[in-house]
BALOBA-1460 file (C-alpha; in Angstrom, 3 decimals):
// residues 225
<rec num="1" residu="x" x="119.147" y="172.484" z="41.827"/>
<rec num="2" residu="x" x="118.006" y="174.974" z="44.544"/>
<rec num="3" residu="x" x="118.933" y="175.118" z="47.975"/>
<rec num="4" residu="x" x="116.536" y="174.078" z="50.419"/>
<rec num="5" residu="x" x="115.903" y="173.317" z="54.165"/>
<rec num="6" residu="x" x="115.234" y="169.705" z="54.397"/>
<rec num="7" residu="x" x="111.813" y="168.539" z="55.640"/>
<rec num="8" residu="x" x="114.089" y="165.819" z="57.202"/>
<rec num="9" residu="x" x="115.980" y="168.429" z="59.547"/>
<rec num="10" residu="x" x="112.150" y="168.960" z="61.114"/>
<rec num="11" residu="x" x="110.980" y="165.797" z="61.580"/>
<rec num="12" residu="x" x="114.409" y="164.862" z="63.373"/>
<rec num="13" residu="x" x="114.137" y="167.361" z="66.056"/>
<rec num="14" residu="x" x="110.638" y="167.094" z="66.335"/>
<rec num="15" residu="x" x="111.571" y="163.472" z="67.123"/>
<rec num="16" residu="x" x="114.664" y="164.870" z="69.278"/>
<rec num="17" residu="x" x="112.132" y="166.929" z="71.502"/>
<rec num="18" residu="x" x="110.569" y="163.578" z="72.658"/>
<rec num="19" residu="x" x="113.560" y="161.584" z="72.784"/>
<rec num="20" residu="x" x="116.665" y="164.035" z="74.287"/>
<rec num="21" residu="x" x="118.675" y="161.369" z="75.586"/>
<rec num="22" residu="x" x="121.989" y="159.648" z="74.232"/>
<rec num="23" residu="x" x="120.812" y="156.488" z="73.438"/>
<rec num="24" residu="x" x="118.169" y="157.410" z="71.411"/>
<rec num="25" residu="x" x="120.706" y="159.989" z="69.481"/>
<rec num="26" residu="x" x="123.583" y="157.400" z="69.560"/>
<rec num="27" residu="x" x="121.040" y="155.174" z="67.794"/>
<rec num="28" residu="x" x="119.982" y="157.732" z="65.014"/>
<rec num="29" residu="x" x="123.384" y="159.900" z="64.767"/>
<rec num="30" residu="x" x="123.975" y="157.947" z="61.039"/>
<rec num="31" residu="x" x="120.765" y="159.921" z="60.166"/>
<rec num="32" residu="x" x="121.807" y="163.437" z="62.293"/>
<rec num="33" residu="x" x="125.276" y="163.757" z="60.198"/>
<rec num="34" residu="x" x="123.232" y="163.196" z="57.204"/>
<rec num="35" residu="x" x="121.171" y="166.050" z="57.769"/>
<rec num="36" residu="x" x="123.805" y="168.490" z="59.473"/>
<rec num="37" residu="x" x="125.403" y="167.868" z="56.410"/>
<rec num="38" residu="x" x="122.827" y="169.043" z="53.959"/>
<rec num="39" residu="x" x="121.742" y="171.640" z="56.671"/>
<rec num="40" residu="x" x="125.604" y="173.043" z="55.833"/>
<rec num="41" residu="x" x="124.819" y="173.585" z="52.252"/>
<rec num="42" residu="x" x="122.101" y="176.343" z="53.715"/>
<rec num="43" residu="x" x="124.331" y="178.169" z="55.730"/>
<rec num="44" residu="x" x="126.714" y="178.272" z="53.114"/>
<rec num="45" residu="x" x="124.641" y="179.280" z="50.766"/>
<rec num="46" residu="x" x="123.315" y="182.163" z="52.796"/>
<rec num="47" residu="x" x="127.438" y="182.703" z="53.575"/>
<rec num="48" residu="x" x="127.374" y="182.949" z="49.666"/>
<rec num="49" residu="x" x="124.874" y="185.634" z="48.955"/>
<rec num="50" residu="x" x="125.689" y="187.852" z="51.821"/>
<rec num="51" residu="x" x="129.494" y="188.138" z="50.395"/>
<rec num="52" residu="x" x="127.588" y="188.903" z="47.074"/>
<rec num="53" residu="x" x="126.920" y="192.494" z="48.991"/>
<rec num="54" residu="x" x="128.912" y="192.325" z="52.249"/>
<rec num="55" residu="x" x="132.106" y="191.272" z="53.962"/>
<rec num="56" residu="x" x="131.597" y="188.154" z="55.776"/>
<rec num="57" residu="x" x="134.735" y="187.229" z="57.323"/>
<rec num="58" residu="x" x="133.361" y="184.054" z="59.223"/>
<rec num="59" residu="x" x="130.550" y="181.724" z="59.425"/>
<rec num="60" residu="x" x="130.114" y="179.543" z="62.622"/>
<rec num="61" residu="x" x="127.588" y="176.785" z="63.149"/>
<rec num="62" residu="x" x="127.143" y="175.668" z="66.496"/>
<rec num="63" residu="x" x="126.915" y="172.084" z="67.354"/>
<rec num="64" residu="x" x="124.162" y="169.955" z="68.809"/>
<rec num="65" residu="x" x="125.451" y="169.198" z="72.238"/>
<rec num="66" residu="x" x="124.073" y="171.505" z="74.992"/>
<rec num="67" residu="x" x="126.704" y="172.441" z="77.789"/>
<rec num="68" residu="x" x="124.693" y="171.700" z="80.884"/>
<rec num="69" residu="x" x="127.449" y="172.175" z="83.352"/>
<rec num="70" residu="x" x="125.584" y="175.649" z="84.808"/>
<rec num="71" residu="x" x="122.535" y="174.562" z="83.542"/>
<rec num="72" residu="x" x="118.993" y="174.445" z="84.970"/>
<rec num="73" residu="x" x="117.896" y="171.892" z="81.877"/>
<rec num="74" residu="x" x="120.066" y="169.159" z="81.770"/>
<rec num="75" residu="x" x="118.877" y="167.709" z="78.153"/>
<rec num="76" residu="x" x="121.632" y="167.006" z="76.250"/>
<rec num="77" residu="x" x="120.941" y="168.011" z="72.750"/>
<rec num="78" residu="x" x="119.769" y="171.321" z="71.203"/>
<rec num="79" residu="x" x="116.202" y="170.614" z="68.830"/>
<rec num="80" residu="x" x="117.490" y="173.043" z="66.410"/>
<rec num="81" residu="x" x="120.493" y="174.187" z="64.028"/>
<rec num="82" residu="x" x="121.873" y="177.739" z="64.580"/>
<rec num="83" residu="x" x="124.978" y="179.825" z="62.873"/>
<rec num="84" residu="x" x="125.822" y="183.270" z="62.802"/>
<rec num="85" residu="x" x="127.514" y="185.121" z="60.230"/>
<rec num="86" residu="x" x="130.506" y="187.662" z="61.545"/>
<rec num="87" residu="x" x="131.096" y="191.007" z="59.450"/>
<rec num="88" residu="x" x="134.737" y="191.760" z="59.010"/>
<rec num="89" residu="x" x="136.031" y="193.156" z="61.846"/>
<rec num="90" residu="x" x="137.740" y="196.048" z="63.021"/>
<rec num="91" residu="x" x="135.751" y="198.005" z="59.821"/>
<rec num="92" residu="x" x="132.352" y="196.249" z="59.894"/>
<rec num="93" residu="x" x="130.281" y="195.735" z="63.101"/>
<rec num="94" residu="x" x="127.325" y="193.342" z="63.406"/>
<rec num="95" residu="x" x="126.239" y="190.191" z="62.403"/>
<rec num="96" residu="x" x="123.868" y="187.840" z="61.726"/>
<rec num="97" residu="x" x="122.433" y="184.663" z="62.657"/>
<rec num="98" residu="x" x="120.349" y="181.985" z="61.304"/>
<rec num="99" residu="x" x="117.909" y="179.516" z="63.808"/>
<rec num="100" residu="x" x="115.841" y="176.636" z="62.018"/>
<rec num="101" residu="x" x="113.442" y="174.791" z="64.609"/>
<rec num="102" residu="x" x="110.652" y="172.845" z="63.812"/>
<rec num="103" residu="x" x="107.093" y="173.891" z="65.028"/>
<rec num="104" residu="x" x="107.381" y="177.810" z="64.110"/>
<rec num="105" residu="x" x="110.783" y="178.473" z="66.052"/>
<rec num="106" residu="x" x="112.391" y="179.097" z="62.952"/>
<rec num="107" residu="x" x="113.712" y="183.195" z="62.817"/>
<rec num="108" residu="x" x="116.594" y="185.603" z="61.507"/>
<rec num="109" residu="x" x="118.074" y="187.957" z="64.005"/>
<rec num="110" residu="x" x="120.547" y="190.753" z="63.082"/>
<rec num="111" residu="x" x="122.266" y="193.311" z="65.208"/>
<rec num="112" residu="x" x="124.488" y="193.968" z="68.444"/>
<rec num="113" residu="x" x="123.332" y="191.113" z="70.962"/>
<rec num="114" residu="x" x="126.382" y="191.494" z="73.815"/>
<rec num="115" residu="x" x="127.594" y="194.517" z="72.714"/>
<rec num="116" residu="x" x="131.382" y="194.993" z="74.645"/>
<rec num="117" residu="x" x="130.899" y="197.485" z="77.281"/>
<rec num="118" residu="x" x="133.102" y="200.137" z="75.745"/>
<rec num="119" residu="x" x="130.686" y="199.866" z="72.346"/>
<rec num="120" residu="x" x="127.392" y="200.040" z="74.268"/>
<rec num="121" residu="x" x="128.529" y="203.264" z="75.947"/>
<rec num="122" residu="x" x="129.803" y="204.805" z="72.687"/>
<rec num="123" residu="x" x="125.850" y="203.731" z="71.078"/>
<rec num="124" residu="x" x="124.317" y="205.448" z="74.154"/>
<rec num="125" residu="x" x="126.518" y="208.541" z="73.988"/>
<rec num="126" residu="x" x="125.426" y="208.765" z="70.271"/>
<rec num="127" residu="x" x="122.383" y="208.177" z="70.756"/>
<rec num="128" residu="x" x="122.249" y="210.783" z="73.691"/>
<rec num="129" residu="x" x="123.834" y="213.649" z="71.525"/>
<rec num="130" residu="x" x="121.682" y="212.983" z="68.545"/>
<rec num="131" residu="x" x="118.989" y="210.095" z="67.986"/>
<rec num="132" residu="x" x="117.369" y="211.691" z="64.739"/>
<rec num="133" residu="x" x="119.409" y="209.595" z="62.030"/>
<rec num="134" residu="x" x="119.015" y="206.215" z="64.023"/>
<rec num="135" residu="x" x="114.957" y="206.554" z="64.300"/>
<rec num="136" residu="x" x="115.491" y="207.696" z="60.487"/>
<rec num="137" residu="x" x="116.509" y="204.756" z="59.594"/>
<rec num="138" residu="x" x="114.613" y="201.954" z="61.875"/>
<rec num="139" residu="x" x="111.112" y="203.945" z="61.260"/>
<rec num="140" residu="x" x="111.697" y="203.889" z="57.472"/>
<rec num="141" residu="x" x="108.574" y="202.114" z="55.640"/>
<rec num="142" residu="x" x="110.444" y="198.927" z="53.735"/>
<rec num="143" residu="x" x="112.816" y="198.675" z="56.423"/>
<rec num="144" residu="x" x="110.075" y="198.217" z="59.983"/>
<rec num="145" residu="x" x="107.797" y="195.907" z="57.615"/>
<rec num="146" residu="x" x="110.800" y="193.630" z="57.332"/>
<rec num="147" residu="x" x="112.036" y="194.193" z="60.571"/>
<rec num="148" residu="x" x="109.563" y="195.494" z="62.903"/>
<rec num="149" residu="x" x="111.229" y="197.092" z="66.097"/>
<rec num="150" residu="x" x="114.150" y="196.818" z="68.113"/>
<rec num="151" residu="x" x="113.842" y="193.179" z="70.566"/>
<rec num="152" residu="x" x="116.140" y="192.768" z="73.599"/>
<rec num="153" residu="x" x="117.110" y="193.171" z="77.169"/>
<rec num="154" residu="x" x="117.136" y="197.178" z="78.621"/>
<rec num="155" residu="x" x="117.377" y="198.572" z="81.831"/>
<rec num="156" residu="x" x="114.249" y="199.644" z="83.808"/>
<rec num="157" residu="x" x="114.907" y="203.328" z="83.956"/>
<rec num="158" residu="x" x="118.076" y="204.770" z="82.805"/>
<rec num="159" residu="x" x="121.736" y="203.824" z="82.619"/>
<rec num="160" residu="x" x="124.279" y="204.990" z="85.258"/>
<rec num="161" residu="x" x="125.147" y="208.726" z="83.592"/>
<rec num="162" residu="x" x="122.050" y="209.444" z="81.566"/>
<rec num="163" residu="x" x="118.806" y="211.229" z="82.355"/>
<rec num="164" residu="x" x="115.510" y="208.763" z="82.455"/>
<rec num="165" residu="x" x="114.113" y="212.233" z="80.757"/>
<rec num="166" residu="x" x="116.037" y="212.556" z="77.833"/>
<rec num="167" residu="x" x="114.257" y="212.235" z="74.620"/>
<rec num="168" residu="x" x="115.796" y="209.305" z="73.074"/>
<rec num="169" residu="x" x="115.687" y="207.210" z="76.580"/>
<rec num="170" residu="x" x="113.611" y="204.646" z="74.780"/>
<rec num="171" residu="x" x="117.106" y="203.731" z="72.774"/>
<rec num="172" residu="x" x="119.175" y="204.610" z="75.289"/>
<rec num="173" residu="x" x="118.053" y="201.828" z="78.241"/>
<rec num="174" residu="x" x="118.742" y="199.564" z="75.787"/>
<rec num="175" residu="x" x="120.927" y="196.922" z="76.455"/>
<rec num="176" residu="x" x="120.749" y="195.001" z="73.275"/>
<rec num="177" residu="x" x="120.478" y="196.443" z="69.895"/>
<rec num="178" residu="x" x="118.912" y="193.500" z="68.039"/>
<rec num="179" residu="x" x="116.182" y="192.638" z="65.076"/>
<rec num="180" residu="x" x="114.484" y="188.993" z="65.002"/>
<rec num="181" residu="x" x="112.398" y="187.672" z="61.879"/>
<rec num="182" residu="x" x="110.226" y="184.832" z="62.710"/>
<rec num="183" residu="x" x="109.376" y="182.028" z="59.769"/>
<rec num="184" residu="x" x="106.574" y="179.316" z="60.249"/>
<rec num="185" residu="x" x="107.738" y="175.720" z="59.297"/>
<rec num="186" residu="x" x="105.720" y="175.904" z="56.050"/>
<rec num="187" residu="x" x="107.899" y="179.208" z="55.091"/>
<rec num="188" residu="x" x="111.664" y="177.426" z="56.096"/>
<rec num="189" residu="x" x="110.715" y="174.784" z="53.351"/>
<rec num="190" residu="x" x="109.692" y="176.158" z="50.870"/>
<rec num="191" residu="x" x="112.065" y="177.179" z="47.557"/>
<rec num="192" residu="x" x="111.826" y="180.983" z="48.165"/>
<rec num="193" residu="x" x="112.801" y="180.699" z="51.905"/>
<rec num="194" residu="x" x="116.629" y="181.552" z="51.353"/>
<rec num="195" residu="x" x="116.229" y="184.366" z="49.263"/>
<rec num="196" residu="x" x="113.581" y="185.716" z="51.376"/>
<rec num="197" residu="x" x="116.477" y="185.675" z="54.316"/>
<rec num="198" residu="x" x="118.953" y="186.907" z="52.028"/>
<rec num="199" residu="x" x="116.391" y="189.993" z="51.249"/>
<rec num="200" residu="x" x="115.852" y="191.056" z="55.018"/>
<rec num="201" residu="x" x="119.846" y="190.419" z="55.390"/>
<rec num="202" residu="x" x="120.241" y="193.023" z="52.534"/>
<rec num="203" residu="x" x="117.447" y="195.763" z="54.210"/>
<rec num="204" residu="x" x="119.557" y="195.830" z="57.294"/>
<rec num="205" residu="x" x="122.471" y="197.373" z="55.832"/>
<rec num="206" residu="x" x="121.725" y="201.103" z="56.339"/>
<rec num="207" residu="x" x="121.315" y="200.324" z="59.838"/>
<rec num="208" residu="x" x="124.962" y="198.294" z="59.946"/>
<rec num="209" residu="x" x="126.703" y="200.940" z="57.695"/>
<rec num="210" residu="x" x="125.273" y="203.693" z="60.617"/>
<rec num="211" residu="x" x="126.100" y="201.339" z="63.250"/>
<rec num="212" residu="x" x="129.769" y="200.814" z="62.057"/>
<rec num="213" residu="x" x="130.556" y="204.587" z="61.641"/>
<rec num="214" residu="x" x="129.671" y="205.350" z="65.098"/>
<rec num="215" residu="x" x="131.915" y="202.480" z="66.579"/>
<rec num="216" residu="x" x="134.246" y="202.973" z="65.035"/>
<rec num="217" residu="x" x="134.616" y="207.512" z="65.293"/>
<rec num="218" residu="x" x="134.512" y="209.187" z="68.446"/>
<rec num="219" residu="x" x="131.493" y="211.433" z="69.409"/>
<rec num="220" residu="x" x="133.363" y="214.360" z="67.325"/>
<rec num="221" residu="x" x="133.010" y="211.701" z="63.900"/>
<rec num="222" residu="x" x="137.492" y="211.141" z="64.248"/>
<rec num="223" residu="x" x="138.639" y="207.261" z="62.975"/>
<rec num="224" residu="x" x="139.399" y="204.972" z="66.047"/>
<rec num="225" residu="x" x="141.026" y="202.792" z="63.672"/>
């Protein structure tokens, strides 16, 4: 039997959004743990076809409770299931990540999100010396209609060190080197809806494989591990 998204995970948090309180989820936890449970069998079936074709060292789903201790929104409970998927590491960089919320939240996302400081200077510096391979690969046809454009935070004019002329300023203000997917509820349930992830999670490669060279050379292409 295939692998689905349960209806059931939608119509909880859809239920969750009006009721984020802890009696209401103290009274209906019997049915949460149900669903987180069948929820699992998604992730690790993604887990499962992305070690079919790359090196997936960890997957981690994050739980329902919200920390509110520094924040604004004091609701207790997330209305939605997220895990990301971590390359192996020191080889492979990247990951990927997985969000399922109910009225068209849903989305994939792939890429550097906090990039370590030392990593987004080597990116810029590459990117600085020679940005022809990188647009090479994000511009390609099959590749932008899956993934569009880069998404993310940047600076407003240039980092500390570069020139707000240089040609490839566009990539390097960036601060985040990220793809999102979105999915409407009617595309998270139905039977296609995990190989449709696992496709995108496969068209991202070249841009991983580039990715991972330059962390882990130094601008003149020598191993740093």
């Amino acid at each position: 039997m295939s692998i689905v998204v349960p209806k059931s995970a939608l119509d909880f948090f859809k239920k969750l959004e009006k009721n984020n309180n802890r009696d209401w989820f103290n009274e209906n936890k019997k049915e949460f743990k149900v669903i987180e449970a069948e929820v699992k069998q998604v992730y690790n079936t993604v887990l499962d076809s992305l070690n079919n074709h790359d090196d997936i060292d960890k997957l981690k789903m994050f739980r329902i409770y919200r920390d509110v201790r520094f924040s604004k929104n004091k609701l207790p409970y997330k209305t939605h299931f997220g895990g990301a998927f971590h390359r192996s590491k020191p080889k492979l960089r990247g990951g990927y990540y997985l969000h399922i919320q109910p009225n068209n939240e849903s989305f994939i996302a792939t890429g550097f999100w906090e990039p370590e400081p030392v990593d987004l200077l080597r990116i810029r510096k590459e990117f600085e010396m020679d940005d022809e391979e990188i647009r090479q690969i994000i511009n390609e046809k099959s590749f932008k209609a899956i993934w569009g454009g880069f998404v993310g935070d940047e600076v407003t004019t240039a980092p500390k060190g570069f020139s707000k002329d240089h040609k490839a300023i566009d990539l390097i203000k960036k601060k985040q080197y990220i793809f999102v997917k979105k999915f409407t509820d009617m595309e998270v349930l139905n039977v296609n809806f995990l190989n449709e992830v696992d496709q995108a999670f496969k068209a991202i490669r070249p841009y991983f494989d580039y990715m991972s060279e330059v962390l882990t050379t130094d601008l003149n292409g020598v191993s740093l591990i």
